[in-house]
C-alpha positions as CSV (number, residue, x, y, z in Angstrom):
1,X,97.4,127.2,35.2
2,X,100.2,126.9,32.7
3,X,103.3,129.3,32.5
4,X,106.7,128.5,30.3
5,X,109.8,127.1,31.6
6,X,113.2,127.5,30.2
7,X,116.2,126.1,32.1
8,X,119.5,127.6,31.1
9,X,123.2,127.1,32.4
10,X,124.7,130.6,32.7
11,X,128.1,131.7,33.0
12,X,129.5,129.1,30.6
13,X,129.6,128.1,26.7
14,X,129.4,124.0,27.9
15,X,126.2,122.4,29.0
16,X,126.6,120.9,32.7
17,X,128.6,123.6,33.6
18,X,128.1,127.4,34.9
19,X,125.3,127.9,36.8
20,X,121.9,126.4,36.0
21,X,118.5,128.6,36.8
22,X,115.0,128.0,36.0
23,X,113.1,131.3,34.5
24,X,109.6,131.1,34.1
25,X,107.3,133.6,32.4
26,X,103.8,135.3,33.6
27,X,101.2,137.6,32.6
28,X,101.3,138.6,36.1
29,X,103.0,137.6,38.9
30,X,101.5,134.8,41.3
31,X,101.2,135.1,45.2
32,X,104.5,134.8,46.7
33,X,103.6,131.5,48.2
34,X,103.4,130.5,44.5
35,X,106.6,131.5,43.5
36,X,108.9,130.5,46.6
37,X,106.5,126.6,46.1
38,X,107.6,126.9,42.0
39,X,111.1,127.6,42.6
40,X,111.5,124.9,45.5
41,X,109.8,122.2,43.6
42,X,112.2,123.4,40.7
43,X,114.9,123.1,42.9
44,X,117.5,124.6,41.5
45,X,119.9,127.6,42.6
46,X,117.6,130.6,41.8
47,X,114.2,130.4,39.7
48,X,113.7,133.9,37.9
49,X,110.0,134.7,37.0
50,X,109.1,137.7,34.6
51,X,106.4,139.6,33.7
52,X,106.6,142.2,30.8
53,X,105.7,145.8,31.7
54,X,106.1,148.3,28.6
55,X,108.6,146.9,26.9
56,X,110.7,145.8,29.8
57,X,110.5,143.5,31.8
58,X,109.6,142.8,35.9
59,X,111.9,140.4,37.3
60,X,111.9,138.0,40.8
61,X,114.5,136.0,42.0
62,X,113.9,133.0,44.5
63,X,116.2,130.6,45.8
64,X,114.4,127.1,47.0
65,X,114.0,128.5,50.5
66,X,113.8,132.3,50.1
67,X,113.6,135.3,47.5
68,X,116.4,137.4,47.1
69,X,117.5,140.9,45.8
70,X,119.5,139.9,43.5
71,X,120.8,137.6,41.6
72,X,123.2,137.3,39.0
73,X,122.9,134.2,36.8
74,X,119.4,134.2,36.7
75,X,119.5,137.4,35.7
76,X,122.0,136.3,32.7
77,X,119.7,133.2,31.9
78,X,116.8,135.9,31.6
79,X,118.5,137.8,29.0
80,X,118.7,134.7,27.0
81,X,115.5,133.6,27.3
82,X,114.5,137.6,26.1
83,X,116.6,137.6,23.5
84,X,117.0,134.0,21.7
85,X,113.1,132.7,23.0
86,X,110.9,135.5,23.4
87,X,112.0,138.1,21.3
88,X,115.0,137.1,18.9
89,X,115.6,140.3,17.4
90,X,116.3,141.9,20.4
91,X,119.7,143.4,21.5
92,X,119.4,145.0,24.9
93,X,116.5,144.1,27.6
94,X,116.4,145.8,31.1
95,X,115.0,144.4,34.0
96,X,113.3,146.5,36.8
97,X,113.9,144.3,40.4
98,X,114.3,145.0,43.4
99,X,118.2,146.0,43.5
100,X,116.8,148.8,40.5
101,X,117.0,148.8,36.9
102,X,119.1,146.0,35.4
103,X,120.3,146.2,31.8
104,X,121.7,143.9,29.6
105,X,122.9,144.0,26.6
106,X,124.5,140.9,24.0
107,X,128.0,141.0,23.2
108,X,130.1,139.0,20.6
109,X,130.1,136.4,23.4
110,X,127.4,136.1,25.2
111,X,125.8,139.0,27.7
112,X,126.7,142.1,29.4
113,X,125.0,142.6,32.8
114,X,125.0,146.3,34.2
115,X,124.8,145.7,37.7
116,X,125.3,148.3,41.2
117,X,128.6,147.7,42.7
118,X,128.5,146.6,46.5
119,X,130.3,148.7,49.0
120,X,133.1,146.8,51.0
121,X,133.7,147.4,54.8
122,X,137.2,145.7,56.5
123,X,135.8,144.1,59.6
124,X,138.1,141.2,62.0
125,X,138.2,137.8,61.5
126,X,135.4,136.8,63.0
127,X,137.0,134.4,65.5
128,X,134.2,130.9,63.9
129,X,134.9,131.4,60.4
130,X,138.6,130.2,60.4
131,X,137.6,126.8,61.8
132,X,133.9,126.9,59.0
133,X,136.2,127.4,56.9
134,X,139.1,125.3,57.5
135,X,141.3,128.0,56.4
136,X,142.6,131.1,58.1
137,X,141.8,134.3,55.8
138,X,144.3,136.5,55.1
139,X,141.5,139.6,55.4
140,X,137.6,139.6,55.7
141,X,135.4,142.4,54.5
142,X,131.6,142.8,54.7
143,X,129.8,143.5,51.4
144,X,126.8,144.5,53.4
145,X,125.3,140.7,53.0
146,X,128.3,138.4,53.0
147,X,131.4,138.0,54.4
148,X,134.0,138.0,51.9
149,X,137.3,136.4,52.4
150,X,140.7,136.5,51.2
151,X,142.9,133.1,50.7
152,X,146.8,133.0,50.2
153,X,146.1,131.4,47.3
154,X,144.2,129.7,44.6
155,X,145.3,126.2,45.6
156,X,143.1,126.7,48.5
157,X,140.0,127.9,47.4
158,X,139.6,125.4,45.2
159,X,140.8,122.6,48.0
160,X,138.2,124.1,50.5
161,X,136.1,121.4,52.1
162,X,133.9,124.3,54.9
163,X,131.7,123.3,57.1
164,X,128.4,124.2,55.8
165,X,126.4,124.0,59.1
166,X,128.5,125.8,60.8
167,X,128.5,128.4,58.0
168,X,125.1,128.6,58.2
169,X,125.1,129.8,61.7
170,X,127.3,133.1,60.7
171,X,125.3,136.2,61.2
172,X,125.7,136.9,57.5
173,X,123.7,135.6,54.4
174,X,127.0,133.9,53.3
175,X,130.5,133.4,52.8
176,X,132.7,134.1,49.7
177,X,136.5,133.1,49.9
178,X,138.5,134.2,47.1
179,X,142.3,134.3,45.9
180,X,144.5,135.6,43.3
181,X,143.7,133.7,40.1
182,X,145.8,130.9,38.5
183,X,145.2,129.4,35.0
184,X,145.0,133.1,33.2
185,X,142.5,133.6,35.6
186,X,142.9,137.0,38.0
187,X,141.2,136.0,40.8
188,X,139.4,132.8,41.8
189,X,136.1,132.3,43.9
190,X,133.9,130.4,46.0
191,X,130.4,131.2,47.5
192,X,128.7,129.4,50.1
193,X,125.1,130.0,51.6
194,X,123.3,127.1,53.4
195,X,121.1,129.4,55.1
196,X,119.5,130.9,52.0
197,X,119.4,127.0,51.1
198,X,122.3,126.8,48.7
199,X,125.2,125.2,50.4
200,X,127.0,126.0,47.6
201,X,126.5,128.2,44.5
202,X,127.9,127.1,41.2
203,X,128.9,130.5,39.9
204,X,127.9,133.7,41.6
205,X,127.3,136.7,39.6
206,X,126.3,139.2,42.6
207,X,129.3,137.6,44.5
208,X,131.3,139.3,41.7
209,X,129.5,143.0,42.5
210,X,131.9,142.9,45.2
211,X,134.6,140.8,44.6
212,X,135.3,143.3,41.2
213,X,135.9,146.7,43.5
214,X,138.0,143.9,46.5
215,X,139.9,143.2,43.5
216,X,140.5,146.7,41.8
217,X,141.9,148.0,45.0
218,X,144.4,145.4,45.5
219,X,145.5,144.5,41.9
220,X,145.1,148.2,40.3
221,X,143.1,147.6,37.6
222,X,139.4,147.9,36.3
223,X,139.2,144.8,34.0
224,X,139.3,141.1,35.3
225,X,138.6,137.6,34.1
226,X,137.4,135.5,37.2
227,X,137.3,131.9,37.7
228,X,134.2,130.6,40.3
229,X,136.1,127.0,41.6
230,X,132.6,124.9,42.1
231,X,132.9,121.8,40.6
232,X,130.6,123.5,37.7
233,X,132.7,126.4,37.7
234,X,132.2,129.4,35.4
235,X,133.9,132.0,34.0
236,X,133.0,135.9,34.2
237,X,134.5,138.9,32.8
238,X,134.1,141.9,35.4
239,X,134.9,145.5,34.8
240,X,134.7,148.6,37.2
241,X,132.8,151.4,35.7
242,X,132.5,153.9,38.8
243,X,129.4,152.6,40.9
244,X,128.5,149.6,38.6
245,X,129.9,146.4,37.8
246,X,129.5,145.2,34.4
247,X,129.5,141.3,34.2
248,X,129.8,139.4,30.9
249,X,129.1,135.4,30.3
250,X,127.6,133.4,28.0
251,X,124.4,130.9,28.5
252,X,123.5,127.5,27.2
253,X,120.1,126.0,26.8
254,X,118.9,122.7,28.6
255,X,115.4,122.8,28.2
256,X,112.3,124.5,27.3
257,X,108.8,123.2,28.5
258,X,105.4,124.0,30.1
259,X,104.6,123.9,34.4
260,X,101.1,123.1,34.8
261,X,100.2,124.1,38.3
């Protein structure tokens, strides 16, 4: 069997940076076994796979270990393949998933992503993340998968050197430590999540469906530009609109090719 395969760096304007996924494009979709064996043996952050359904399009997100329900680059790299690959003229595409509808739109820039915003519960420091860390948190808050953890400052998010096993051992699908930006940046981020088989995510667009409300309550406003500190990094432009987070980046193209399998 033969399918298409684009690979496409999201969340940047430089190849070799952002966030690199793999989205691959079906009549139909393939057992599950299929997709979770593509998207290891393509081993990158997430694989995407599509199938078109009325002028839409059904989207799938796997990591190399699991699938997830939702996912933010890919998502972004699946726009682009819609709208500069499969259909050129297009302007907005939305994609039904499992987190609901997903529209995206282009913008002078790049892409705007129209995403559900995640609701944030204050919890305690739970008493192993400090030491996974190797920084004490300020505050932690749950945004119902990950923990999500305020730094003093920027300095040290982008120092952090965590523990990744024991990370992975955290009764939460991951960790996200952020801080207040530097650079003309607002806020800066981090995401790590061994156990879903990404020790660390390049740039993290469903991290930012709840690092945009975290940061709208403490820095009083709606509109941020947002720096993810991998050593990819990325940029994102996030803005509060009520219960959805609108996420805008631009994508680059590595490569285009057939799977036979």
């Amino acid at each position: 069997m033969l399918a298409p395969i684009f690979q496409v760096d999201a969340f940047t304007n430089r190849r070799f940076s952002g966030n690199p996924a793999a989205v691959m494009v079906f009549e139909q979709f393939p057992p599950e076994e299929v997709l979770q064996a593509l998207a290891a043996e393509n081993n990158l952050p997430e694989t995407a796979f599509l199938v078109a359904d009325n002028g839409d399009y059904q989207i799938r997100w796997f990591t190399p270990m699991v699938e997830v329900p939702l996912c933010g680059h890919a998502t972004l790299a699946s726009a682009a393949v819609v709208m500069e690959r499969l259909e050129p003229k297009r302007e907005v595409v939305v994609f039904h998933s499992a987190s609901g509808p997903l529209t995206v739109s282009r913008s002078g820039t790049g892409y705007v992503m129209d995403f559900p915003r995640r609701t944030l519960e204050p919890v305690e420091i739970p008493p192993e993340l400090p030491s996974a860390l190797g920084a004490m948190p300020v505050e932690v808050v749950w945004d119902g998968s990950n923990f999500l953890a305020r730094l003093a400052t920027a300095e040290i998010v982008h120092n952090l050197n965590p523990d990744l096993a024991a990370i992975e051992t955290l009764a939460r699908s991951g960790v996200i430590v952020t801080a207040p930006g530097d650079a003309g940046f607002d806020f800066v981020s981090r995401y790590f999540a061994p156990a879903k088989g990404i020790p660390e995510d390049p740039v993290t667009g469903g991290a930012h469906c709840g690092l945009t409300p975290f940061w709208a309550q403490r820095l009083d406003k709606t509109a941020f530009r947002a720096f993810q500190a991998s050593r990819r990094g990325g940029e994102i432009v996030c803005r509060l609109v009520g219960d959805r987070v609108e996420l805008e980046g631009a994508c680059v193209f590595y490569l285009d090719g057939t799977v036979e399998f």
